[in-house]
C-alpha positions in Angstrom: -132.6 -167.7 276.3 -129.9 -169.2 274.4 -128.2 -172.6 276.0 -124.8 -174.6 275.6 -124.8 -178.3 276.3 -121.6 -179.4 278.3 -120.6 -183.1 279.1 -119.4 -184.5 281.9 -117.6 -187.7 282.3 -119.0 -190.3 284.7 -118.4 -193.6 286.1 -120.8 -196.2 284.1 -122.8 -197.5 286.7 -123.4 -194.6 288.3 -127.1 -194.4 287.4 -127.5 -197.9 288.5 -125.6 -196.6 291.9 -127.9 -194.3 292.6 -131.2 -195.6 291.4 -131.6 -192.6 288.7 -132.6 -192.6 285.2 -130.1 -189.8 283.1 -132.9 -187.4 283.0 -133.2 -187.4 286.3 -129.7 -186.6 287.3 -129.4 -184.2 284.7 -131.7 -182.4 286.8 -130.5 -182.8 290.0 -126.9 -182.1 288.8 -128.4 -178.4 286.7 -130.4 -177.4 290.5 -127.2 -178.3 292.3 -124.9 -176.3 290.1 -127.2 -173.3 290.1 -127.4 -173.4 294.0 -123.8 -173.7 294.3 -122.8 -170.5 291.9 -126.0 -168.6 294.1 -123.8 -169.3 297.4 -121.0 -168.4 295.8 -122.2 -165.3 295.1 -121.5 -166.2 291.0 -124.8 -165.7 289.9 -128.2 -163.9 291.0 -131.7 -166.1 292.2 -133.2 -164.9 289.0 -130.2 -166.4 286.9 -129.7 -169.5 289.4 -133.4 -170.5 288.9 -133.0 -170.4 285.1 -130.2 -172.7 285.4 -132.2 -174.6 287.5 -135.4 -175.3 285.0 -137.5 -173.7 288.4 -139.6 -171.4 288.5 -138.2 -168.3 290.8 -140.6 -169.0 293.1 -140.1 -172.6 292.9 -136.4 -172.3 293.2 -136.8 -169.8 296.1 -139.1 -172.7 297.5 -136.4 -175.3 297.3 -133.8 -173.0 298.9 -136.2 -172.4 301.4 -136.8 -176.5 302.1 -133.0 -177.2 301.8 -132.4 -174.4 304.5 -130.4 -172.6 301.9 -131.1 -169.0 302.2 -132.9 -167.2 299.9 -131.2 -163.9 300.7 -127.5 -163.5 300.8 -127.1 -159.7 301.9 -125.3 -159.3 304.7 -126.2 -156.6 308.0 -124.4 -154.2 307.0 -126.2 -153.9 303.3 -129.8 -154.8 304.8 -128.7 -151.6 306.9 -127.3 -149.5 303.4 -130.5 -150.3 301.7 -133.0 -149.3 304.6 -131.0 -146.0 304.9 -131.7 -145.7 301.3 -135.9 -146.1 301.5 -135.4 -143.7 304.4 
């Protein structure tokens, strides 16, 4: 998988704010984005947990912790796809 490095532009003590060393928020900042484009519907789990450096299941497993949910159908296309197996 090919990448692309963004910056972002931050106050200066923010690591010393929040008790983080860069790598550290990098990470947190690259899961948070990934969740965020997953609710919004932006990107797939699959694609999300790439973003996120987790593995699927790990990133289903952090969903799961956060009470973020790991599916986003709603009834009526749980309903569209059972009709289908039927």
């Amino acid at each position: 998988m090919s990448s692309q490095t963004f910056s972002i532009i931050l106050p200066t003590d923010i690591l010393s704010t929040i008790n983080e060393s860069e790598v550290e928020l990098q990470k947190r900042l690259k899961v948070l984005l990934a969740v965020q484009l997953y609710l919004e519907g932006k990107i797939s789990i699959g694609k999300a947990s790439q973003i996120s450096g987790f593995s699927r299941l790990d990133f289903e497993t952090y969903l799961s912790e956060n009470r973020i949910p790991i599916s986003l159908l709603d009834f009526e296309e749980v309903m569209g796809d059972v009709e289908k197996v039927k």
